[in-house]
C-alpha positions in Angstrom: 8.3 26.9 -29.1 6.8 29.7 -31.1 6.0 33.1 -30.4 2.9 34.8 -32.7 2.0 38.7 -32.2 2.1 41.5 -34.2 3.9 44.0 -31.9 7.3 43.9 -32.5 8.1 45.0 -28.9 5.6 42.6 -26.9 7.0 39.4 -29.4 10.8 40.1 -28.6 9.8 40.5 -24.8 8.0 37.6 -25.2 11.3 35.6 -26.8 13.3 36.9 -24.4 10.9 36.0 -21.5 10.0 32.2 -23.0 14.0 31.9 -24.0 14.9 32.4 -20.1 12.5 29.5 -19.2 13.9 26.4 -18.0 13.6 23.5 -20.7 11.8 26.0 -23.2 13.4 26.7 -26.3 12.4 29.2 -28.8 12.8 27.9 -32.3 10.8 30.9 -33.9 8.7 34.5 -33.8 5.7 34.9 -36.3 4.6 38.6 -37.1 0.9 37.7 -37.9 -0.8 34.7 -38.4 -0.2 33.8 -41.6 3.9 34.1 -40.9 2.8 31.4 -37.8 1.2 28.7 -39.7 4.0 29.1 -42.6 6.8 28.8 -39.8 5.3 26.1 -37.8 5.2 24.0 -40.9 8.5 24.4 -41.2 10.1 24.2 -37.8 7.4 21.6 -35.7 7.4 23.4 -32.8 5.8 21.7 -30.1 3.9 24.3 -28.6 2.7 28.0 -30.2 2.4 31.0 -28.4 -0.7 32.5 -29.9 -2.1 36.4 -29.8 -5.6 36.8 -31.5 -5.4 40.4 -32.5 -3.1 40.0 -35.3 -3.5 41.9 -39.2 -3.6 39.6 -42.5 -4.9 36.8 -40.5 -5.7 36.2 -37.0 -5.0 34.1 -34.1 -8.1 32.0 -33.9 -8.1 31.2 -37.8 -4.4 30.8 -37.4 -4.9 28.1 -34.8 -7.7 26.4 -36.8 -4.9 25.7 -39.4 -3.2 24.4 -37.3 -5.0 21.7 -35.8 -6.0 20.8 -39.4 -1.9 21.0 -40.7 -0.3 20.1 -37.5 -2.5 18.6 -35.1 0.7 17.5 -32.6 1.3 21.3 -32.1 -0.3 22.7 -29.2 -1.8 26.1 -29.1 -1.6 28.4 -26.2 -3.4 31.8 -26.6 -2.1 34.7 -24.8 -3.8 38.0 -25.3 -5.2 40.8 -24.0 -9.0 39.7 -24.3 -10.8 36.9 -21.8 -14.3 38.1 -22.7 -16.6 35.4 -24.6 -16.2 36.9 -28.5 -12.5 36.1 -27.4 -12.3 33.0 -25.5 -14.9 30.4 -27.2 -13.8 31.0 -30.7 -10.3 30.3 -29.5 -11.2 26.9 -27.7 -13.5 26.0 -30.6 -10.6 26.8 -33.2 -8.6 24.1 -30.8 -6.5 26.0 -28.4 -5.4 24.4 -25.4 -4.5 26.8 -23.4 -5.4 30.2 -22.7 -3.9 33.5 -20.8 -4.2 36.8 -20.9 -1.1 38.9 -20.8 -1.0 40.0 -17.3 -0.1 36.5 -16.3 3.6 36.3 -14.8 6.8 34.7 -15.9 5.6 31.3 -13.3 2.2 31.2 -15.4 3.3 31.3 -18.7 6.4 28.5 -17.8 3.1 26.4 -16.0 1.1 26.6 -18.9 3.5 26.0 -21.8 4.2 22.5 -20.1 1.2 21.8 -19.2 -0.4 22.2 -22.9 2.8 20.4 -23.8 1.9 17.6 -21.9 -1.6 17.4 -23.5 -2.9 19.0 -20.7 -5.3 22.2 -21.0 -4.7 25.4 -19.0 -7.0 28.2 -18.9 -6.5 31.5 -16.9 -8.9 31.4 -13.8 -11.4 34.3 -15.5 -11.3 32.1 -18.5 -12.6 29.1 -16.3 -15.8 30.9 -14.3 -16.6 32.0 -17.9 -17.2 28.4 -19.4 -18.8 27.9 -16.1 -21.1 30.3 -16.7 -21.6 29.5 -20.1 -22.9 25.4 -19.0 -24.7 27.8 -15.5 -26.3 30.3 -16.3 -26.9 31.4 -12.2 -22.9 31.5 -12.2 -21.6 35.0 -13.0 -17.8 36.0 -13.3 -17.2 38.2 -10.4 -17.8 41.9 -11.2 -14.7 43.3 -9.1 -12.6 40.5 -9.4 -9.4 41.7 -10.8 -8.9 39.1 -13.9 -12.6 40.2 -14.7 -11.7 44.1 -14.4 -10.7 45.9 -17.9 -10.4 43.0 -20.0 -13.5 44.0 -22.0 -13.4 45.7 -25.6 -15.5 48.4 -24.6 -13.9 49.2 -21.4 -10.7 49.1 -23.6 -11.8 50.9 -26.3 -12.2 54.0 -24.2 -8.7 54.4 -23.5 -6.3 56.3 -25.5 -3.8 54.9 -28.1 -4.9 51.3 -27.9 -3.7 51.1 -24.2 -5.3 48.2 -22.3 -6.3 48.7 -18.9 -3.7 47.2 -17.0 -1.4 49.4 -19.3 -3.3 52.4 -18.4 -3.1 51.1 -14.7 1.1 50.8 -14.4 1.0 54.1 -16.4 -1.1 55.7 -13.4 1.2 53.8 -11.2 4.6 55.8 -12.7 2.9 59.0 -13.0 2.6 58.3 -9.0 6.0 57.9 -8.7 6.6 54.0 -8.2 9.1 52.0 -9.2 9.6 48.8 -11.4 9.7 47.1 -8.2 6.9 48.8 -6.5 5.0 48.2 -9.3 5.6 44.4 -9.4 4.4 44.6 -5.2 1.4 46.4 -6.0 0.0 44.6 -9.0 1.6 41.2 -8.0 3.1 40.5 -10.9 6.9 39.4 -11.8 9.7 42.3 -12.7 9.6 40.8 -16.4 5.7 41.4 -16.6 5.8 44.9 -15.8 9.1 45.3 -18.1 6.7 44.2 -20.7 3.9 46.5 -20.0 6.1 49.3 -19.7 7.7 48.7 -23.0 4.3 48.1 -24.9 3.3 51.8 -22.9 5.8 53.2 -24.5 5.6 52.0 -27.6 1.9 52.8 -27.8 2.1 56.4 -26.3 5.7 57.6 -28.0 7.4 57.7 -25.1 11.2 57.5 -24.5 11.7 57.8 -20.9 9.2 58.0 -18.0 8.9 61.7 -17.8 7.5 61.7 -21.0 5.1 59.1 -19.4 4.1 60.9 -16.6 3.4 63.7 -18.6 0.8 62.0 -21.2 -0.7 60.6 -18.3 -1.5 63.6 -16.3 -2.5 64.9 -20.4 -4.9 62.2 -20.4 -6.2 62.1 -16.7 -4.6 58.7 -16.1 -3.5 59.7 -12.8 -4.5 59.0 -9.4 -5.0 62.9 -8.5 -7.3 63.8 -11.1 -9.2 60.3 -10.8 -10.2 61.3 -7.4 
């Protein structure tokens, strides 16, 4: 297995995460996409764990090469994004699997063996997307909660490159919640919100959680000035 994505925090959760997989192994972690193709030549990993927003080159030209170079390597995207500008050049480029990276420890462990076993796995947004792609009638629920802040625009709003679900467990702190009253709430796994937490902090510049709280309530990302 290999890990691809730029921030250093999100790939060493992500190694850590993968590495505590039953049967998983992690053989390699690729900084951009060009550092993915170049390791995956070397090392034959059977499955890559792919981002899409990465500098020098990206995910989807990354996996392109590697269909071309090493077409017994599966690609499994995980990243932020599930709308179309995201998704379809991904599956075109020859992913075969994707995720967004909300997904918890059991989804990730699902889909690596599954695109291992020259399966596809797609996250269930990802799916009523291509639906309505061959239907046009079919529409990806407004309000559903795969379909909520996963857009670039809704995204780009948001201070310091947080994502929405970032800017969601950052309200959720400022609140006063725990880790694990997080994980309840959001219905996620402990090592998920771990990850968000880190990436929040690496984003925002924050050390400890009061600094948190206090850039939230700075940036009204808090439940009391939302309402």
């Amino acid at each position: 297995m290999l890990v691809a994505d730029d921030q250093r925090v999100v790939r060493d959760g992500l190694v850590l995460l993968v590495g505590m997989l039953d049967g998983i192994e992690v053989v390699g972690a690729a900084r951009n996409g060009t550092d993915a193709v170049e390791l995956a030549e070397r090392l034959r990993p059977d499955v890559v764990l792919m981002d899409l927003d990465m500098p020098v080159l990206g995910g989807v030209a990354a996996t392109e090469l590697l269909r071309e170079r090493l077409p017994d390597t599966a690609v499994l995207v995980l990243t932020t994004y599930a709308d179309d500008d995201s998704v379809f050049p991904a599956l075109r480029a020859g992913a075969r699997g994707y995720l967004t990276k909300d997904a918890d420890d059991d989804q990730v462990e699902a889909a690596i063996h599954n695109v291992h076993g020259g399966r596809t796995w797609l996250d269930p947004v990802v799916q009523a997307r291509l639906v309505a792609a061959i239907q046009p009638d079919a529409r990806v629920p407004a309000n559903s909660p795969s379909q909520q802040g996963r857009s670039r625009d809704t995204a780009a709003q948001l201070p310091d490159g947080l994502t929405p679900r970032e800017a969601e467990v950052l309200t959720l702190i400022a609140d006063g919640l725990s880790n694990a009253q997080i994980c309840a709430r959001l219905v996620v796994s402990q090592a998920t919100v771990k990850t968000h937490i880190n990436r929040i902090f690496t984003k925002i510049g924050a050390t400890d959680r009061a600094q948190a709280v206090r850039y939230a309530y700075r940036n009204d990302l808090t439940t009391e000035r939302s309402t």
